[in-house]
C-alpha positions, 0 to 999 in steps of 0.5 A, spaced: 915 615 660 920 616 653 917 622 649 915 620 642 919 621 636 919 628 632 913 629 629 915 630 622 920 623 623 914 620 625 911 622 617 917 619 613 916 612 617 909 612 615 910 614 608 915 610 607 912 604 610 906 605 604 910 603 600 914 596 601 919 596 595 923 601 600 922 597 606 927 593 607 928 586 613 936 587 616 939 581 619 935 577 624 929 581 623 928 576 616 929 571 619 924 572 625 919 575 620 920 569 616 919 564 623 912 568 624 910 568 617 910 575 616 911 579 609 914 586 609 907 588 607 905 584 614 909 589 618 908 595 614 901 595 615 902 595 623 906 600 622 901 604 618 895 603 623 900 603 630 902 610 627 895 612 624 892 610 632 897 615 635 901 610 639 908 612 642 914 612 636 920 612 641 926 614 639 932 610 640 940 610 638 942 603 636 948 600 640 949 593 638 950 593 630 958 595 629 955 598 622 950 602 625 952 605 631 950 610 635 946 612 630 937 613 630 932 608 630 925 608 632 921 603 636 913 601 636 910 594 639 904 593 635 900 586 636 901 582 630 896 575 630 894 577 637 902 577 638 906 584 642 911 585 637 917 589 638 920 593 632 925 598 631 926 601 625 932 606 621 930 611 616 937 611 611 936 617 605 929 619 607 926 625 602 932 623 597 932 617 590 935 612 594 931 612 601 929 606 605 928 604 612 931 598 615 926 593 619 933 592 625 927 588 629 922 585 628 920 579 633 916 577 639 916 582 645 920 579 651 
């Protein structure tokens, strides 16, 4: 089994998925969210209560976003509705004014 991610990145996910307003859906993960009626909220609090359950935060590095290449991202597979999803998020700027974290995916897990 993958470790975890560090504890402290662990923190700033789940502080920042307190408040959504700096949560932000990239690509197809709004999309997906929308297909499954899932507001940013939705997914936040099942951040929120997968991190406060003390589930595994895997770290990853992204390699299939040209933008985003090679650089960190987290994943966690809560249930939604009763549903295993998958997702994975990237922390921009954390601890600074402008700070967010990118939903990358948030669909369904294969």
């Amino acid at each position: 089994m993958s470790k975890s991610a560090d504890p402290a990145i662990v923190k700033e996910i789940r502080r920042i998925a307190s408040d959504p307003t700096r949560v932000l859906p990239f690509g197809t993960a709004k999309w997906d969210m929308v297909a499954h009626r899932l507001t940013t909220g939705d997914v936040c609090d099942k951040i929120i209560e997968w991190i406060d359950a003390r589930e595994r935060v895997k770290p990853v590095v992204i390699n299939k976003i040209p933008q985003f290449l090679e650089m960190n991202a987290y994943e966690m597979k809560p249930r939604i509705n009763n549903i295993l999803f998958y997702i994975k998020v990237m922390l921009r700027e954390a601890g600074n004014v402008g700070e967010q974290m990118l939903l990358i995916s948030v669909h369904p897990s294969h």
